[in-house]
ZAMI-24298 format. One record per residue (C-alpha): residue number from 1; residue in one letter; y, x, z. Coordinates in Angstrom, 1 decimal. Example, Ala and Ser with C-alpha at 12.3 -4.5 7.8 and 13.67 -1.06 7.14 Angstrom:
! ZAMI-24298
LUMDO;k;r;y;x;z
LUMDO;1;A;-4.5;12.3;7.8
LUMDO;2;S;-1.1;13.7;7.1
***
This chain:
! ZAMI-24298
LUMDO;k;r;y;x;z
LUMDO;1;X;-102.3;41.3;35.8
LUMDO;2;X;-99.5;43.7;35.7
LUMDO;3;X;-98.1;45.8;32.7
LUMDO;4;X;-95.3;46.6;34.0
LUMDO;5;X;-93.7;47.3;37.5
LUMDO;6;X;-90.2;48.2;38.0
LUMDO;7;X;-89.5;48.7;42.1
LUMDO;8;X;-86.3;49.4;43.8
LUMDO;9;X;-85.1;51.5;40.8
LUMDO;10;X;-80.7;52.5;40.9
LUMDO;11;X;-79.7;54.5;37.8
LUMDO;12;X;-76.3;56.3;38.0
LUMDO;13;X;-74.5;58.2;35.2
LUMDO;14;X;-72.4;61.2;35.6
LUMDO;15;X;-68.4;60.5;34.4
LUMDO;16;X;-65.3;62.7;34.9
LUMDO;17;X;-64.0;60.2;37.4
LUMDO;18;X;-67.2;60.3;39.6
LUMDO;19;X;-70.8;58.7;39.5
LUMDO;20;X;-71.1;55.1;38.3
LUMDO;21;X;-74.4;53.2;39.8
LUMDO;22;X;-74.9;50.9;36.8
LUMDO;23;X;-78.4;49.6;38.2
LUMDO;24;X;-78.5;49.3;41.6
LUMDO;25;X;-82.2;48.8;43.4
LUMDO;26;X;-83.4;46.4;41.1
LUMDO;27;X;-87.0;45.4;40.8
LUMDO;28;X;-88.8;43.4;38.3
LUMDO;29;X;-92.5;43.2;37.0
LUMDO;30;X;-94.1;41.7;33.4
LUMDO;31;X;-97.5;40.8;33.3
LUMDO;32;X;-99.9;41.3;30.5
LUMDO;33;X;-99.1;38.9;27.8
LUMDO;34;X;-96.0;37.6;29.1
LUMDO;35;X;-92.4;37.9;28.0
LUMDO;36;X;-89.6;38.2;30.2
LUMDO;37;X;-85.9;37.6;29.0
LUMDO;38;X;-83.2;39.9;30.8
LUMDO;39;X;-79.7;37.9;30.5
LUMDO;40;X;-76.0;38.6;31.7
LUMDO;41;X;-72.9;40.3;30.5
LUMDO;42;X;-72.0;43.3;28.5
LUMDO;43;X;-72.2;45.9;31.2
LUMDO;44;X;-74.0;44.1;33.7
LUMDO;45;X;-76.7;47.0;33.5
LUMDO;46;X;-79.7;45.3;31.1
LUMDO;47;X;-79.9;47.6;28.6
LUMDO;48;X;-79.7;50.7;30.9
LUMDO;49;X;-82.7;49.1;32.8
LUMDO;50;X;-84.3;48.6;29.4
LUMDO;51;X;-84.1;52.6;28.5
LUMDO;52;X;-85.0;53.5;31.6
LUMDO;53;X;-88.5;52.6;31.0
LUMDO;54;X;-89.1;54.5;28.3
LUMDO;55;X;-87.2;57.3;29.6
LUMDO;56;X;-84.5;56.6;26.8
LUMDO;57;X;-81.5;57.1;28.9
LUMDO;58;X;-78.4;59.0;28.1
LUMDO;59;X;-78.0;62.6;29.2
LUMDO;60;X;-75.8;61.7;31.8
LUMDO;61;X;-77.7;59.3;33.1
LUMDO;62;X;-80.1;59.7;36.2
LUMDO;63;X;-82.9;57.7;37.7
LUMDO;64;X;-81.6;57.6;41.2
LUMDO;65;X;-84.0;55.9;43.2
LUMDO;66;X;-87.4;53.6;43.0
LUMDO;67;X;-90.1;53.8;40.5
LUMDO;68;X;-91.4;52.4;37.1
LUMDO;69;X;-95.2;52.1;36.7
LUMDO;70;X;-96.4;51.5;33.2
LUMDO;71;X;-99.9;50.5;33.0
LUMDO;72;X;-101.0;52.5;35.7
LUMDO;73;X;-98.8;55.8;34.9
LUMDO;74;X;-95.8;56.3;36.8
LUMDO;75;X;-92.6;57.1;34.5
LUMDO;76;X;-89.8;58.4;36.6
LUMDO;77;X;-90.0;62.2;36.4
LUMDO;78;X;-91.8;63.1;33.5
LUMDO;79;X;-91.0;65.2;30.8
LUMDO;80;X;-90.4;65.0;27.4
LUMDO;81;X;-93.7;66.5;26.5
LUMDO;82;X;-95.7;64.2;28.8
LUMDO;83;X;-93.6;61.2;27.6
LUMDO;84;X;-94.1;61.4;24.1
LUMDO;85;X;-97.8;60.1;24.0
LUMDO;86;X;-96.8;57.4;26.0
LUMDO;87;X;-93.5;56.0;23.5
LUMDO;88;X;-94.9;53.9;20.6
LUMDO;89;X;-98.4;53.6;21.9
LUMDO;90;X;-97.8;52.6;25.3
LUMDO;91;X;-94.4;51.4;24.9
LUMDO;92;X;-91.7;50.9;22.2
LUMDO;93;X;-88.2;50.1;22.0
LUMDO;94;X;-85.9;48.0;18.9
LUMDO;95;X;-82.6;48.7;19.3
LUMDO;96;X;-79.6;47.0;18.7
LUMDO;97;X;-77.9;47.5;15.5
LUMDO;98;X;-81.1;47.9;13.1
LUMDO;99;X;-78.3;49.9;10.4
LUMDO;100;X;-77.7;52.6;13.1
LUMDO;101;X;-81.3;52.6;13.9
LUMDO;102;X;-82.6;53.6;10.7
LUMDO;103;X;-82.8;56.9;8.7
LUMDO;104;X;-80.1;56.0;5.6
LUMDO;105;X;-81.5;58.6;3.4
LUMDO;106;X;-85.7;58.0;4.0
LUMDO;107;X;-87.7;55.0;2.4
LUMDO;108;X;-88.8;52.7;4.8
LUMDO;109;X;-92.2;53.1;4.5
LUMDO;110;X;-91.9;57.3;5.1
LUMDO;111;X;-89.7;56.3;8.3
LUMDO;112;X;-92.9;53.8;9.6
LUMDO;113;X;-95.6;56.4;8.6
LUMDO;114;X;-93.8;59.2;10.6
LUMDO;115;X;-94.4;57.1;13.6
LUMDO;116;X;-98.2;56.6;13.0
LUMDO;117;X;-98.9;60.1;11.6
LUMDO;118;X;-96.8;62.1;15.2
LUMDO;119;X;-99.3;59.9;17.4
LUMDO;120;X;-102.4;59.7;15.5
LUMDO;121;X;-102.6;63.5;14.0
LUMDO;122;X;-106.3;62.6;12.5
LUMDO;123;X;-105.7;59.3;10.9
LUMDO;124;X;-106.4;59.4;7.2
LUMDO;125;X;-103.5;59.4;4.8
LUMDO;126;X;-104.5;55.9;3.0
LUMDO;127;X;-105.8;54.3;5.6
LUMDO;128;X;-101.9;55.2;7.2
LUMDO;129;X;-100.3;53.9;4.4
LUMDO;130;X;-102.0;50.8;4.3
LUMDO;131;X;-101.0;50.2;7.9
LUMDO;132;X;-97.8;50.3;7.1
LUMDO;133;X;-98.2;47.6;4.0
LUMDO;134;X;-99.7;45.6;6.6
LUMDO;135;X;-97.2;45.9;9.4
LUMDO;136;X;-94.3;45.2;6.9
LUMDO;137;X;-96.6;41.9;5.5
LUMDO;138;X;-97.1;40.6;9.4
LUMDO;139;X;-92.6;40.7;9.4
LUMDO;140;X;-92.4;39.0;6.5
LUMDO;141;X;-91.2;41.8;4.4
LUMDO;142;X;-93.5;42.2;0.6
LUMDO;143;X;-94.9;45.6;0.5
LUMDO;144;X;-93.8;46.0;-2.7
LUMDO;145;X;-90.7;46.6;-0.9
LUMDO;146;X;-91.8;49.4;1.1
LUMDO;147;X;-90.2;52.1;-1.1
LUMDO;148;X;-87.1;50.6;-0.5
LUMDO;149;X;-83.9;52.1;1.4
LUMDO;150;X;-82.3;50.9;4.1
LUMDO;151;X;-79.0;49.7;2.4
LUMDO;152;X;-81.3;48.0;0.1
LUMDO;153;X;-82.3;45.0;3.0
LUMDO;154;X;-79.6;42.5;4.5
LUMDO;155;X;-79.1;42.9;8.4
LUMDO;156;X;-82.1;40.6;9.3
LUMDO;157;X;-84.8;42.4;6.9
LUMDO;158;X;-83.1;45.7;8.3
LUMDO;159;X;-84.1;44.2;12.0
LUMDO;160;X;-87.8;43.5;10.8
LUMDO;161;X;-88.2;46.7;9.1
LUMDO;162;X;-87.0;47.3;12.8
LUMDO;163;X;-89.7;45.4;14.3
LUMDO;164;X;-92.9;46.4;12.2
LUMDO;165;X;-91.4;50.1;12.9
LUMDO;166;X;-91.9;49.5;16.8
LUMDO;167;X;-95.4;48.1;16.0
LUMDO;168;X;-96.8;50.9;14.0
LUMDO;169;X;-98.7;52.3;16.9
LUMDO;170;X;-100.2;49.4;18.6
LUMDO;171;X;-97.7;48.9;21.7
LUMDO;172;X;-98.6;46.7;24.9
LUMDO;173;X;-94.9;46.5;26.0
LUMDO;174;X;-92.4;45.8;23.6
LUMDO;175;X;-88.4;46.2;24.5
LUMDO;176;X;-85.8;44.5;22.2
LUMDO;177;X;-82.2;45.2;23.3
LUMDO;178;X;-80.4;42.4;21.8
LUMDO;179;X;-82.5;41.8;18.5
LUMDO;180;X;-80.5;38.9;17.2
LUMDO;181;X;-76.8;40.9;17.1
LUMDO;182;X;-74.4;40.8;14.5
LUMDO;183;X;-77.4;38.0;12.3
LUMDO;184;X;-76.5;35.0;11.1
LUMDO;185;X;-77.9;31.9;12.9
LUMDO;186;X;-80.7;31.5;10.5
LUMDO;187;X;-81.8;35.1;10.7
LUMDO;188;X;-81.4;35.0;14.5
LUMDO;189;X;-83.7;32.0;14.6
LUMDO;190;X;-86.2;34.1;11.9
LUMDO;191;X;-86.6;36.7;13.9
LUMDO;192;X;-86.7;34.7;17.7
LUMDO;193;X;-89.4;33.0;15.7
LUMDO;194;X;-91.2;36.4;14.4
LUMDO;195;X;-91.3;37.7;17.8
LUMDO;196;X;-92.9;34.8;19.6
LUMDO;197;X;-95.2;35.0;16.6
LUMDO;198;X;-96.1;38.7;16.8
LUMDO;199;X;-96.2;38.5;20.7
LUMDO;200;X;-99.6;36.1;20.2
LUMDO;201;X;-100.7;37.7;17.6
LUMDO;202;X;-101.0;41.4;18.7
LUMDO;203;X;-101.2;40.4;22.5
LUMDO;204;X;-98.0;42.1;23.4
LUMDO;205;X;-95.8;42.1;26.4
LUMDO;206;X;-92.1;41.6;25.7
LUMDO;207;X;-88.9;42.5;27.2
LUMDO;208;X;-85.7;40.3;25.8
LUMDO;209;X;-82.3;42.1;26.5
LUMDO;210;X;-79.8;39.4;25.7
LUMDO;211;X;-76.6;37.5;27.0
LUMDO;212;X;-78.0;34.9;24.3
LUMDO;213;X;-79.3;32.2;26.7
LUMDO;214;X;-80.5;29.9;23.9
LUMDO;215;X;-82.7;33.1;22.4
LUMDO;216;X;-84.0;33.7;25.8
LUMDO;217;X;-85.1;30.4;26.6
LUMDO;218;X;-87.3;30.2;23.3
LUMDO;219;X;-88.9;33.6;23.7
LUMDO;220;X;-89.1;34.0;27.0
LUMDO;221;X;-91.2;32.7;30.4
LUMDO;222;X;-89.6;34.0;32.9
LUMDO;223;X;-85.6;34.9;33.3
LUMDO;224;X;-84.4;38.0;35.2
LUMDO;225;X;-80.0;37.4;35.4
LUMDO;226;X;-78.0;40.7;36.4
LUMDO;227;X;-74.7;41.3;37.0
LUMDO;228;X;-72.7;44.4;38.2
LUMDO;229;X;-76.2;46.0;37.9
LUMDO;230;X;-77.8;44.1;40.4
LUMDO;231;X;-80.1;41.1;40.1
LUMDO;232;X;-79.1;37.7;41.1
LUMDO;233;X;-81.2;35.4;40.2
LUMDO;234;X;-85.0;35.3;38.8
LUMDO;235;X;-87.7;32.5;38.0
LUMDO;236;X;-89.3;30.4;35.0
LUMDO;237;X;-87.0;30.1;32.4
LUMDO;238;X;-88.0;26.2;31.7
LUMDO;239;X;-86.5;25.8;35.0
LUMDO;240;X;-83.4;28.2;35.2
LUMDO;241;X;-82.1;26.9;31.9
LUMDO;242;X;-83.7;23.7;32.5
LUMDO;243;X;-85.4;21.9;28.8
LUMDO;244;X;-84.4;19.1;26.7
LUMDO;245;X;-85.6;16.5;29.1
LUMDO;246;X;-85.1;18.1;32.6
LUMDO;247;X;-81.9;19.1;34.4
LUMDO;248;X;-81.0;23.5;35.0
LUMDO;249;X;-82.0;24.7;38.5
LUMDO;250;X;-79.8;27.7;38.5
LUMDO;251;X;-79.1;28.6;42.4
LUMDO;252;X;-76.8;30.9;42.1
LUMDO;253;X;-73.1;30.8;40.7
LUMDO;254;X;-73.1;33.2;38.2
LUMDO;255;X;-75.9;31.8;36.6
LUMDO;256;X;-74.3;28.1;36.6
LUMDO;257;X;-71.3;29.3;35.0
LUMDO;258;X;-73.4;31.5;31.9
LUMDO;259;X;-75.0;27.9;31.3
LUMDO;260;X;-71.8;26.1;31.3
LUMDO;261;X;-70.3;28.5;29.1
LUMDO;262;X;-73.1;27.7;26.7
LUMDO;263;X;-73.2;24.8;24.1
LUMDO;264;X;-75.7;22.0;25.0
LUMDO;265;X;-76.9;20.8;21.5
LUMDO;266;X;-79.0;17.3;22.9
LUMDO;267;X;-76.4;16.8;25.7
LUMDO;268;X;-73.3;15.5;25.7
LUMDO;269;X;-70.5;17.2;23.7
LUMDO;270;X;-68.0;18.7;25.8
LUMDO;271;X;-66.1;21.8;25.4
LUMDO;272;X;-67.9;25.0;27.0
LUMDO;273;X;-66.3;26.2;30.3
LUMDO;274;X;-65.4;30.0;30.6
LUMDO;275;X;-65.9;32.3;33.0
LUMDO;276;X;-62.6;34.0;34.5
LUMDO;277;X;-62.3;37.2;35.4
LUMDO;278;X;-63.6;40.7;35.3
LUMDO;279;X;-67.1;42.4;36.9
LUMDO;280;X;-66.1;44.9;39.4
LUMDO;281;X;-65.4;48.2;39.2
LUMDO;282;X;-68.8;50.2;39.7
LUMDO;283;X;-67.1;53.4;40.4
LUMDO;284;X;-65.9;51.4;43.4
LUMDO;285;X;-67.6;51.0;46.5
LUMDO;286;X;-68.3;47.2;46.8
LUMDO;287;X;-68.1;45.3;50.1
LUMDO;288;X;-69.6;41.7;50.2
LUMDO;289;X;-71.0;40.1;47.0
LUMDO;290;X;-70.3;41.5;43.7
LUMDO;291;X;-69.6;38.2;42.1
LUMDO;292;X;-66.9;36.9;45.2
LUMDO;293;X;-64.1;37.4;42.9
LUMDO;294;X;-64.8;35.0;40.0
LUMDO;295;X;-67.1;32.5;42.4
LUMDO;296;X;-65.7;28.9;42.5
LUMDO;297;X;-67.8;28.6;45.7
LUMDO;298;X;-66.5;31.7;47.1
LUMDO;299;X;-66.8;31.9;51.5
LUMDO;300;X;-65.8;34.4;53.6
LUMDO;301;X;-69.2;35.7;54.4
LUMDO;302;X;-69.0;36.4;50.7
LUMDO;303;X;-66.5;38.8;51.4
LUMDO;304;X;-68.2;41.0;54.0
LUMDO;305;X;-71.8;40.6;53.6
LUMDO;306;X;-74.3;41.3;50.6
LUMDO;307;X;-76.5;38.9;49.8
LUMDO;308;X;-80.5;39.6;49.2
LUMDO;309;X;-82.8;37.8;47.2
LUMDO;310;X;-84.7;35.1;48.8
LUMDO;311;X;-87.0;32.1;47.9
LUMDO;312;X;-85.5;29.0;46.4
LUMDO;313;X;-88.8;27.9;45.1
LUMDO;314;X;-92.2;29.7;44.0
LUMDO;315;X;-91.4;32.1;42.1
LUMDO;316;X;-87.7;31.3;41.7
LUMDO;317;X;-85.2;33.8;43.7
LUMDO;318;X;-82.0;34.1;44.2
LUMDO;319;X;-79.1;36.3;45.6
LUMDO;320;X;-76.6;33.7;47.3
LUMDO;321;X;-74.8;32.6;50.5
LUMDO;322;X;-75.0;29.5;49.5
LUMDO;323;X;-79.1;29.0;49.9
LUMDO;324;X;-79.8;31.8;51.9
LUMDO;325;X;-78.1;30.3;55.5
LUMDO;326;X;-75.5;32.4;56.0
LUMDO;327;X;-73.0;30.3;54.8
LUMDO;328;X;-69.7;29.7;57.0
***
């Protein structure tokens, strides 16, 4: 069933030079339970399409077209008033860089208990406070640390504090825009491992902002890939990324080139290739497919026609000349 339905939805932000579509008509669901990674390049539109569900976006920012339906209520448009039942109980959001995130001067545990006592007004003071124990307990962190500060934690305890935080309410969807950033590769693997956890244990839904294909591929079923704000390819992530004893089925360019730029730990050892180039300019009008300029497969169809999403396999989509028969 679905939790989550995100339909032909362009965000654009107001600049000095003009107005920048950084999503353009992009859809994507997330069923109850499920957890769905959202990969591609700095700027390629993820983490706007992450805020936008929440209605987090910047001021500047504008939901242009399309809709977002969040079990059963429809997002886009409402105010601030209306939204605020919604954030924390419905949905919640862990940002990237847990420092910034975080009040410096309040205790941790004051910072968690705001959270429950703004959406549940009645709830007893104790029985608040012992939430929070338990909520730091279930990330690993001792309540006896509760009364600490923020400064006190290294970056990964600062990212669970982080987590239990975006759990104080009881969420069904759960957005984490690049939860792993800036942590050492045993903290990163902590917390990959603390979410999959958490997602079983509470029942959530999760969204996975990331250009991190290996944290993607362990938290995550299905794969949405975006670049230049659109999506280009979408499926299981077992069979994107492929496993440790089957082969990748990326169809589309873009998404063979992210894998090849990413260390294969039980495959051979070769050197990583890069990806040359720049994404467009979205302030531009673009002709043709966004991703012509750096394809090694590049036609000239490429150059003068879009290409739309169709069906590689069931549930597996892709936006590409190559597999959609107008190649010439």
């Amino acid at each position: 069933m679905i939790l989550l339905e995100i339909n032909d939805v362009s965000i654009d932000y107001r600049t000095e030079h003009g107005t920048l579509r950084a999503v353009d008509h992009v859809s994507l669901h997330v069923d109850r339970g499920e957890s769905v990674g959202i990969a591609g390049e700095s700027g390629c539109g993820k983490t706007t399409l992450g805020l936008a569900v929440p209605l987090l976006l910047a001021q500047n920012a504008t939901v242009a077209t399309g809709s977002i339906t969040l079990d059963g209520t429809s997002l886009v448009g409402l105010s601030e008033k209306q939204m605020d039942p919604l954030r924390w109980t419905k949905v919640a959001f862990v940002f990237q860089g847990a420092m910034n995130a975080l009040n410096p001067v309040q205790r941790i545990d004051r910072q968690i208990l705001e959270a429950i006592t703004t959406h549940e007004t009645s709830i007893d003071a104790g029985v608040a406070h012992k939430r929070v124990l338990d909520l730091l307990d279930s990330v690993g962190i001792a309540p006896a640390r509760a009364s600490s500060y923020p400064h006190e934690f290294s970056g990964g305890m600062r990212q669970r504090v982080m987590i239990a935080m975006s759990l104080a309410c009881r969420p069904k969807l759960l957005i984490a825009d690049e939860p792993t950033t800036a942590l050492d590769v045993i903290s990163q693997a902590q917390i990959l491992s603390l979410l999959n956890q958490l997602r079983r244990a509470e029942d959530l839904s999760l969204i996975l902002i990331s250009h991190d294909l290996a944290a993607i591929k362990r938290v995550c079923d299905r794969v949405v890939v975006m670049y230049a704000g659109v999506v280009v390819e979408s499926g299981l992530t077992a069979e994107i990324f492929g496993t440790s004893t089957t082969a990748p089925s990326a169809a589309h360019p873009y998404t063979q080139s992210l894998i090849a730029a990413h260390p294969d730990l039980h495959g051979q050892r070769v050197l990583a290739e890069g990806l040359s180039g720049h994404p467009p300019d979205l302030s531009q009008v673009i002709v043709g497919c966004r991703f012509a300029d750096r394809c090694p497969h590049v036609m000239d169809v490429c150059q003068r026609v879009e290409p739309t999403l169709v069906t590689i396999a069931p549930g597996h989509v892709a936006a590409c000349h190559l597999v959609d028969g107008e190649a010439s």
